[in-house]
C-alpha positions as CSV (number, residue, x, y, z in Angstrom):
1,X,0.0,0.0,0.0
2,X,1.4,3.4,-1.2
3,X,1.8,6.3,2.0
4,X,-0.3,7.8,0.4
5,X,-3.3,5.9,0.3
6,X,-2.5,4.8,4.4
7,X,-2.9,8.3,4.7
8,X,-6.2,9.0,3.1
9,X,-7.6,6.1,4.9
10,X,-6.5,6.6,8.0
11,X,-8.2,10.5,7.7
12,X,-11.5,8.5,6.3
13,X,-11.5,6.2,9.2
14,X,-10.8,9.1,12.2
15,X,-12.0,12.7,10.6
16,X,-13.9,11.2,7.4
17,X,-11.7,14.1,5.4
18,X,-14.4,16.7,5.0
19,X,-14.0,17.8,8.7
20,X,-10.2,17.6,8.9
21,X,-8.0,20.5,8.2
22,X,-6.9,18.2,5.3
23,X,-10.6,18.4,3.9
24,X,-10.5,18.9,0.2
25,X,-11.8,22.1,0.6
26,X,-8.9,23.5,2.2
27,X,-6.6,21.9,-0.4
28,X,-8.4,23.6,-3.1
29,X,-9.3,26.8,-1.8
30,X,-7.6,28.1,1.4
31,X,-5.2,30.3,-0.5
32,X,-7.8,31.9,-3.0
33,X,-10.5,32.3,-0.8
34,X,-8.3,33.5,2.1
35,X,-7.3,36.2,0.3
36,X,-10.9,36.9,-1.2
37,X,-11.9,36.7,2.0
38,X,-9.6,39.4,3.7
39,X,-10.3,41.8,1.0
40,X,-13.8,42.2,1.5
41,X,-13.7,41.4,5.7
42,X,-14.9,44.9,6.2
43,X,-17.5,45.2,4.0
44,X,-21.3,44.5,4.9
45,X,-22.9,41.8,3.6
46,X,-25.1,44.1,1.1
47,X,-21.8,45.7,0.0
48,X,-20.7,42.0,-0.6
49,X,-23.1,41.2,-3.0
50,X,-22.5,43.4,-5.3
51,X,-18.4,42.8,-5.1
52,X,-18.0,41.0,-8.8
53,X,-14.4,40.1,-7.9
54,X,-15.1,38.3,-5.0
55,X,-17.9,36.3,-6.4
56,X,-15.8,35.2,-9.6
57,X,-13.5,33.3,-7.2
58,X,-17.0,31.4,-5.8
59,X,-18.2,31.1,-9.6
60,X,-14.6,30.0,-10.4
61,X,-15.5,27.2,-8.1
62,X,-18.2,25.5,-10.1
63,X,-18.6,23.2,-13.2
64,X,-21.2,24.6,-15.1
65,X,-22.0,24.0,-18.7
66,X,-21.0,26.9,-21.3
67,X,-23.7,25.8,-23.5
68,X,-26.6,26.2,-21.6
69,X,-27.5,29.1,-19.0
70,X,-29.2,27.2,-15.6
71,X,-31.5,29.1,-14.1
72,X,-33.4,26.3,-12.7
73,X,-31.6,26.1,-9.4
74,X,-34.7,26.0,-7.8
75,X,-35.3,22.3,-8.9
76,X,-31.8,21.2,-8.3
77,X,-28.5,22.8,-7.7
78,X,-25.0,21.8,-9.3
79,X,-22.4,21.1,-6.4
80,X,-19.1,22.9,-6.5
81,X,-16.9,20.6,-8.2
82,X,-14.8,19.9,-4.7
83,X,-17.7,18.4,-3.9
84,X,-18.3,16.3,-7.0
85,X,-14.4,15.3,-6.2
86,X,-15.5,14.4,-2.6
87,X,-17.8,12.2,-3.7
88,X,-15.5,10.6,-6.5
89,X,-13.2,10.2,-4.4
90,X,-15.1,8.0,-1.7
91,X,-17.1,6.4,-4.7
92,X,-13.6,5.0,-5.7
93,X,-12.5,3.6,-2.1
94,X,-16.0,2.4,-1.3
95,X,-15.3,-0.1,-4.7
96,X,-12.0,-0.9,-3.2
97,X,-13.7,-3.1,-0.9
98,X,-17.0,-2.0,-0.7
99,X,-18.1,-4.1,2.4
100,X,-15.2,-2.8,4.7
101,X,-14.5,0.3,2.8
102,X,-18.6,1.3,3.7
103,X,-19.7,0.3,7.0
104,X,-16.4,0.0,8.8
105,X,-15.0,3.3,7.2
106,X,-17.4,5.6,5.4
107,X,-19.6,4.7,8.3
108,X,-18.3,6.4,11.1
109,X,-18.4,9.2,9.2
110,X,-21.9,10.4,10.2
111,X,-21.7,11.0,13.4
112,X,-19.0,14.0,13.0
113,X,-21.4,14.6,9.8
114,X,-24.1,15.0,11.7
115,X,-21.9,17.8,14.4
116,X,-21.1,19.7,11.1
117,X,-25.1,20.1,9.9
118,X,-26.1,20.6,13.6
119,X,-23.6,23.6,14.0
120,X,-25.1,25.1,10.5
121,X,-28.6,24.4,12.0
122,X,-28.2,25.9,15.0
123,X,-29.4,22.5,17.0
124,X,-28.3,19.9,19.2
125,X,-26.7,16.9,16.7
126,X,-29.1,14.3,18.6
127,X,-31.8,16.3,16.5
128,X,-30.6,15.7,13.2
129,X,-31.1,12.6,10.8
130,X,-28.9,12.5,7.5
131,X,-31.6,11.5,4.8
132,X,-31.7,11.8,1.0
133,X,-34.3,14.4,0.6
134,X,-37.0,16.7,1.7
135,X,-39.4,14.3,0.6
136,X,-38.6,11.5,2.9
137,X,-37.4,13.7,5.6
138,X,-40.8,15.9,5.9
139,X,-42.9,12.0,4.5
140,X,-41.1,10.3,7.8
141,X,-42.5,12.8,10.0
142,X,-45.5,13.7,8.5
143,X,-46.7,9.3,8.4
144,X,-44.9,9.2,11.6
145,X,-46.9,11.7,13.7
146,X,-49.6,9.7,15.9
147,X,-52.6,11.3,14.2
148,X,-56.1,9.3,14.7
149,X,-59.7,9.7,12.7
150,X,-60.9,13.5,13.0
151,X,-57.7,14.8,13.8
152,X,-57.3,18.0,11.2
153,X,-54.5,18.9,9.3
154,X,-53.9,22.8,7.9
155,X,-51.7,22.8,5.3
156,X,-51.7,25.5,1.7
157,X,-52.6,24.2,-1.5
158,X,-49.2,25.8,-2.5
159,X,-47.5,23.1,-0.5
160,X,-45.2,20.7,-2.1
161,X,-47.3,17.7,-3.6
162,X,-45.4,15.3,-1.9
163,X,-46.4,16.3,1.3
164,X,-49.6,17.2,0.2
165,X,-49.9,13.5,-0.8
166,X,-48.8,12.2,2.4
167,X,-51.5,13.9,4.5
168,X,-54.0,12.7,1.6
169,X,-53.0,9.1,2.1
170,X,-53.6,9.2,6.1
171,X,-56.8,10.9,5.6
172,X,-57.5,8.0,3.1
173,X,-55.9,5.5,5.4
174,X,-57.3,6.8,9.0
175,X,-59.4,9.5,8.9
176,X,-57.6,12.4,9.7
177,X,-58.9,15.9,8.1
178,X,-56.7,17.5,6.0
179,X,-57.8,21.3,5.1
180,X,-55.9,23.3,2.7
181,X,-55.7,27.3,2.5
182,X,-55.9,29.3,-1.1
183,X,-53.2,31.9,-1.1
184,X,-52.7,34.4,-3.8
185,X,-49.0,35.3,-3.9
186,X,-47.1,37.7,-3.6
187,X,-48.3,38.6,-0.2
188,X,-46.5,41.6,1.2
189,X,-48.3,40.9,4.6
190,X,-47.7,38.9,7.5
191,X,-50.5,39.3,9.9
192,X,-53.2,38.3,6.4
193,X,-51.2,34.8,5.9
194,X,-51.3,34.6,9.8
195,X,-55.1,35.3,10.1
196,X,-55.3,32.2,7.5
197,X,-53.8,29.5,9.4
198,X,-55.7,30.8,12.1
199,X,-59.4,31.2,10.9
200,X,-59.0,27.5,9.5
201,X,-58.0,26.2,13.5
202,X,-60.9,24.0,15.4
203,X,-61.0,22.5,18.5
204,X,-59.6,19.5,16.4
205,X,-56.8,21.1,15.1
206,X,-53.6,19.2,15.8
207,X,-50.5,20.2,13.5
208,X,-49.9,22.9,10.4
209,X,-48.0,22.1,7.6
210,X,-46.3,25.4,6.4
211,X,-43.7,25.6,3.4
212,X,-40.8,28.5,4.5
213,X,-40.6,29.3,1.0
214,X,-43.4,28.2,-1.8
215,X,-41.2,26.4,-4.3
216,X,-43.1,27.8,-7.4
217,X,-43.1,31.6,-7.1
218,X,-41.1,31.9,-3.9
219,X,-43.1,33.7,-1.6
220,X,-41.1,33.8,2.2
221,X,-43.7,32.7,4.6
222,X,-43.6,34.1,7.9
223,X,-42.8,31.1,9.7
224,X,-42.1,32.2,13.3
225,X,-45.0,34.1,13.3
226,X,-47.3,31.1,12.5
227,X,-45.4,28.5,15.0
228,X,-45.9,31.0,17.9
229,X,-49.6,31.5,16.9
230,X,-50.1,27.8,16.7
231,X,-48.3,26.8,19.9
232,X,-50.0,29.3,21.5
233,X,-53.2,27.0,21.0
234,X,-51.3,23.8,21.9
235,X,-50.8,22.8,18.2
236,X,-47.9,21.6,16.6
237,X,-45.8,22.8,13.2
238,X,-44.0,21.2,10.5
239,X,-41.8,23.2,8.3
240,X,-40.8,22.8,4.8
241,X,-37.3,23.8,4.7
242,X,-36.3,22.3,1.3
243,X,-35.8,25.9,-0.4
244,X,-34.8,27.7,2.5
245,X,-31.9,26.0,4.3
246,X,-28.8,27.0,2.8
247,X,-30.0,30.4,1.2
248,X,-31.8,32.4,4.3
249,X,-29.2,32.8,6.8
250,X,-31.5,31.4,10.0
251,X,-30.9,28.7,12.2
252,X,-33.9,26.4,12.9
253,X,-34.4,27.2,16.5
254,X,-35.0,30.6,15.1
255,X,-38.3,29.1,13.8
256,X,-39.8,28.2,16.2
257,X,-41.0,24.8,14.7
258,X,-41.5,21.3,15.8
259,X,-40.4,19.1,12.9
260,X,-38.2,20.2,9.7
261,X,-37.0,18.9,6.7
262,X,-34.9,20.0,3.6
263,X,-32.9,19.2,0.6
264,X,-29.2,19.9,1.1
265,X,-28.9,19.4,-2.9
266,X,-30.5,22.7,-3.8
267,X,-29.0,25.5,-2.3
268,X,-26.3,24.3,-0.1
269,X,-25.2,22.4,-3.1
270,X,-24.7,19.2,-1.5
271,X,-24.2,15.8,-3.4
272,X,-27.3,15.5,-5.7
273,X,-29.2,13.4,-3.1
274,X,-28.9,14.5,0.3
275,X,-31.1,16.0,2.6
276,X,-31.6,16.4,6.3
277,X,-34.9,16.0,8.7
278,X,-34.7,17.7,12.4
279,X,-37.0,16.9,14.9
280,X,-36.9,19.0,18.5
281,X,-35.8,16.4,20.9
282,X,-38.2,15.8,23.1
283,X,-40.8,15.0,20.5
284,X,-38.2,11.8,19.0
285,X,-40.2,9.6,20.5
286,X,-43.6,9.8,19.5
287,X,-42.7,10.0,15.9
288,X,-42.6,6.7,14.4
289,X,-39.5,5.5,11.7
290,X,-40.9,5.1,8.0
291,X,-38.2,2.2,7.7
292,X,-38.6,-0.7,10.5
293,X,-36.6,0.0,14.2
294,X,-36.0,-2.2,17.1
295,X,-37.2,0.3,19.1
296,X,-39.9,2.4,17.4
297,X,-41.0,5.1,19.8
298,X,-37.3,5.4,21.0
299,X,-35.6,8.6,22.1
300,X,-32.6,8.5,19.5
301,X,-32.9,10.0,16.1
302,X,-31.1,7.6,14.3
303,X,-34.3,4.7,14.2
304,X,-34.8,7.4,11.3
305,X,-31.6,6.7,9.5
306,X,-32.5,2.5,8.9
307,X,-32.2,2.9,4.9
308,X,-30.3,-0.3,4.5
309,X,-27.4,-0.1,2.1
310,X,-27.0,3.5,0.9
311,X,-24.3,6.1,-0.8
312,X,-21.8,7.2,2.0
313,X,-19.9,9.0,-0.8
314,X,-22.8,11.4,-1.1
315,X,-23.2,11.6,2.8
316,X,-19.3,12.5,3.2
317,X,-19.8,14.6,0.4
318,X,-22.3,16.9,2.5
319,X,-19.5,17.9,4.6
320,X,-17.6,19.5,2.2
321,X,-20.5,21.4,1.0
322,X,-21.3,22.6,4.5
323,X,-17.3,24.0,4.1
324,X,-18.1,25.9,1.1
325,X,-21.0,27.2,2.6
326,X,-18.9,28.2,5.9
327,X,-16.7,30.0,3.9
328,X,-18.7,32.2,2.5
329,X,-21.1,33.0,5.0
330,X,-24.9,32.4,5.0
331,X,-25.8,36.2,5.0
332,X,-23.6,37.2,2.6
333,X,-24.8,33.6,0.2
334,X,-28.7,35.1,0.8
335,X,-28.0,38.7,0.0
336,X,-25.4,38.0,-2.8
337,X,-28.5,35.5,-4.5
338,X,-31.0,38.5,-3.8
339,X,-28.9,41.1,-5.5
340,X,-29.2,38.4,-8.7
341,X,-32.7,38.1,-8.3
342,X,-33.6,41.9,-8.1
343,X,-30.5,42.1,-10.8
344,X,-33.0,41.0,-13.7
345,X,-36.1,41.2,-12.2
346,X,-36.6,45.2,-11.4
347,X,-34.8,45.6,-15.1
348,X,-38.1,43.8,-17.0
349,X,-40.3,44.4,-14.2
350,X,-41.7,47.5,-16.1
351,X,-41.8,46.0,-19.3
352,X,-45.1,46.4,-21.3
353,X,-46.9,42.4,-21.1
354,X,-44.5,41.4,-18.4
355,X,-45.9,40.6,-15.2
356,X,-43.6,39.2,-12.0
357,X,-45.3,37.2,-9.3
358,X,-42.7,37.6,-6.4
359,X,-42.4,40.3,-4.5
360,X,-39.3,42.2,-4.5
361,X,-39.1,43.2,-0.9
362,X,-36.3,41.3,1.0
363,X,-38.5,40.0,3.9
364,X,-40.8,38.2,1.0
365,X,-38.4,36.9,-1.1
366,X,-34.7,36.0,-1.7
367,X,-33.7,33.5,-5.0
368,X,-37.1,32.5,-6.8
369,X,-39.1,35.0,-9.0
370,X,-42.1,34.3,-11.6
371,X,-42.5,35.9,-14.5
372,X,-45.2,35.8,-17.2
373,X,-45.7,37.5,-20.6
374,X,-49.2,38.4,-21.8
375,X,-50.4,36.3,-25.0
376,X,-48.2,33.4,-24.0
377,X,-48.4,30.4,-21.7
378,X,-45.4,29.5,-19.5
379,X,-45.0,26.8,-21.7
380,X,-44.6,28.8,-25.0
381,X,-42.1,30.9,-22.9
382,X,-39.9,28.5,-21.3
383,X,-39.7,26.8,-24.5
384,X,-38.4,30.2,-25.9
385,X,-35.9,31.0,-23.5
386,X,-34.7,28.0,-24.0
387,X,-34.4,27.2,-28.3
388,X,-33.5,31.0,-28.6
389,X,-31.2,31.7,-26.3
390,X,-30.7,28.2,-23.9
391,X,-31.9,29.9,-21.0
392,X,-32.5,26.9,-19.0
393,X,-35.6,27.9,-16.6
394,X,-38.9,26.0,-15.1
395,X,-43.0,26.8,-16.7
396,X,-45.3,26.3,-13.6
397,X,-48.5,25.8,-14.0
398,X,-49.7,24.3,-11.1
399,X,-53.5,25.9,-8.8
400,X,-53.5,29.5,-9.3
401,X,-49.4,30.1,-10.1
402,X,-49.1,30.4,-14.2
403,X,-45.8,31.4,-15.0
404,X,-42.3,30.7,-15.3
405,X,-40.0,30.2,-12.7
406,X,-36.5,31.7,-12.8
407,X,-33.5,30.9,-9.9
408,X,-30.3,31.7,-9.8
409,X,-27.2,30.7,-7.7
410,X,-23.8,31.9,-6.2
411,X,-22.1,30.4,-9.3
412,X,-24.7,32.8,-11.8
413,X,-23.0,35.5,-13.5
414,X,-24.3,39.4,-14.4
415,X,-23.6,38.2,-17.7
416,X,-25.7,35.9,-17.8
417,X,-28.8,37.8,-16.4
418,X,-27.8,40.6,-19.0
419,X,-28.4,37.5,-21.1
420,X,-32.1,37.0,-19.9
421,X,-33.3,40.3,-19.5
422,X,-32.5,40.8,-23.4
423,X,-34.2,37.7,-23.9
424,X,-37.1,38.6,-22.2
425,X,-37.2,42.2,-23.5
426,X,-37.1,40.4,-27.2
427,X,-39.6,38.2,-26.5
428,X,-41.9,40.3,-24.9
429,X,-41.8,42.7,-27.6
430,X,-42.9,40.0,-30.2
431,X,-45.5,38.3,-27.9
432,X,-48.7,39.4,-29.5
């Protein structure tokens, strides 16, 4: 065996790389984003976002294609390509020996995982499962809840389909009411999205399902306000994280929230994959595991972590996402990715035929916008932005939300969103 592969293993099997001060990260960037980093120390965070030298050493960090312009982050976001290495690299020593190499290496490497997502989250790492998605992190909780017949459910018909799927199937399954509110967004008030949830509550009430930010047009909800209304009647809150953790500098205490779950592949940039459920500890045990446990109602948050064989590449992958992420800070990420929204948007906002449907205002929005163009569906528009100048972008058409979804990322260049605003001005101007 060559030094240097006793080396990597022996990091694998006691700091599982990614939280060593031999993480790739460090290899790859320390002297760049040092030196980035010292330069703009004294700047605010606003004044930050608009630096276009120090984000070209972040965008200089990322893989994306030349031929096409994503601005579909929203969906899924590219990792920087130490990540993509990360996971390469464990992919390769997992098929060294992939028994051995897995669960008596890779293994132990979710535990000190599972410190590095607790410190980003703000919570105690006895709170956290390591999962593969929003999906099954919010699914486990939301099947896992001890809900009988005529317990109701208040949820938004804006919610993610997933979830709204889950609550549909226990209804179907058990009885429980699900109700579902009608919102018209944007919303540029708190207290009318509170008065919602609230007007729906009944004695019967026992849990709200809110999403932090509505996935199709982006719309911030004000989250903390509704937990504290809702506890304040004895009834519990699960939050939808999946768009927010990793771009709205928060920890999930901050909340005020019961149950959370999220994505780490969208704007953390994670391993395409990943995700992340917390649950506040005292309420471990009455949530049941989707996947089968030895001891069900236990205390310990890993009965939610039973997936059998799985990728521990993409899991050890996570923790040199959470690096990059560190690095740059999670205020300056969240206003740097507001500057690019308001970039484009206020520049076609005033457009004749075009119509946005996000607000602008920091507090309701940060990366998502929608936009429409009278005389044209979304799906006649995406398709445009797309044959005509490979703008790479969402159509939603999904309730009340017609339109087309545009998100971009730390890694997105002004040149880019020069790009799309000319597109848009074009195709506006020929929309008839």
């Amino acid at each position: 065996m060559t030094n240097n592969r006793r080396s990597f293993i022996k990091q694998a099997a006691v700091l599982t790389g990614a939280f060593s001060a031999t993480s790739l990260f460090n290899q790859a960037h320390a002297a760049d984003w040092t030196s980035a980093l010292n330069r703009v120390s004294r700047l605010t965070p606003q004044e930050v976002a608009q630096d276009e030298d120090f984000w070209g050493v972040i965008q200089r960090s990322y893989s994306v294609s030349a031929n096409i312009i994503n601005l579909n982050n929203g969906g899924v976001s590219p990792s920087p390509i130490v990540v993509q290495q990360a996971v390469e690299r464990y992919n390769q020593l997992t098929n060294e020996g992939p028994s051995y190499f897995m669960w008596r290496i890779l293994d132990q490497g979710r535990e000190p995982l599972r410190e590095k997502l607790a410190l980003l989250a703000g919570t105690l790492p006895d709170e956290i499962a390591v999962n593969r998605n929003a999906t099954e992190a919010l699914n486990t909780i939301i099947c896992g809840l001890p809900l009988k017949s005529g317990d109701e459910v208040i949820g938004a018909k804006l919610d993610y389909p997933h979830m709204v799927q889950a609550y549909r199937q226990r209804a179907l399954r058990e009885g429980i009411v699900y109700k579902q509110l009608t919102f018209d967004f944007p919303i540029e008030n708190d207290e009318q999205i509170v008065k919602a949830y609230q007007d729906a509550i009944t004695s019967k009430t026992k849990l709200i399902h809110v999403t932090h930010i509505v996935n199709y047009v982006g719309q911030i909800m004000p989250v903390r306000k509704i937990c504290d209304m809702a506890h304040a009647r004895g009834i519990e809150v699960i939050v939808d994280g999946a768009h927010s953790f990793g771009l709205l500098d928060f920890k999930i205490p901050d909340l005020n929230c019961d149950y959370f779950g999220t994505s780490l592949h969208k704007f953390l940039s994670a391993p395409i994959g990943s995700g992340m459920m917390w649950i506040k500890k005292e309420k471990i045990t009455k949530v049941m595991p989707l996947l089968c446990d030895d001891n069900p109602l236990g205390p310990d948050i890993r009965k939610f972590e039973n997936l059998g064989t799985r990728s521990f590449p993409i899991e050890q992958g996570i923790g040199e996402a959470i690096n990059f992420q560190l690095a740059i800070g999670s205020k300056r990420k969240e206003d740097r990715i507001r500057y690019l929204k308001n970039y484009w948007a206020t520049k076609v906002q005033h457009l004749p035929k075009v119509k946005l449907h996000t607000s602008l205002k920091p507090e309701y929005s940060c990366a998502i916008c929608g936009i429409s163009i009278d005389g044209m569906t979304p799906a006649q528009l995406d398709a445009a932005l797309f044959s005509q100048y490979k703008i790479h972008q969402v159509s939603i058409v999904f309730e009340n939300v017609n339109c087309v979804r545009i998100t971009p990322h730390v890694y997105t260049t002004l040149a880019d969103l020069d790009k799309l605003v000319k597109a848009i001005t074009e195709i506006a101007g020929k929309a008839t």
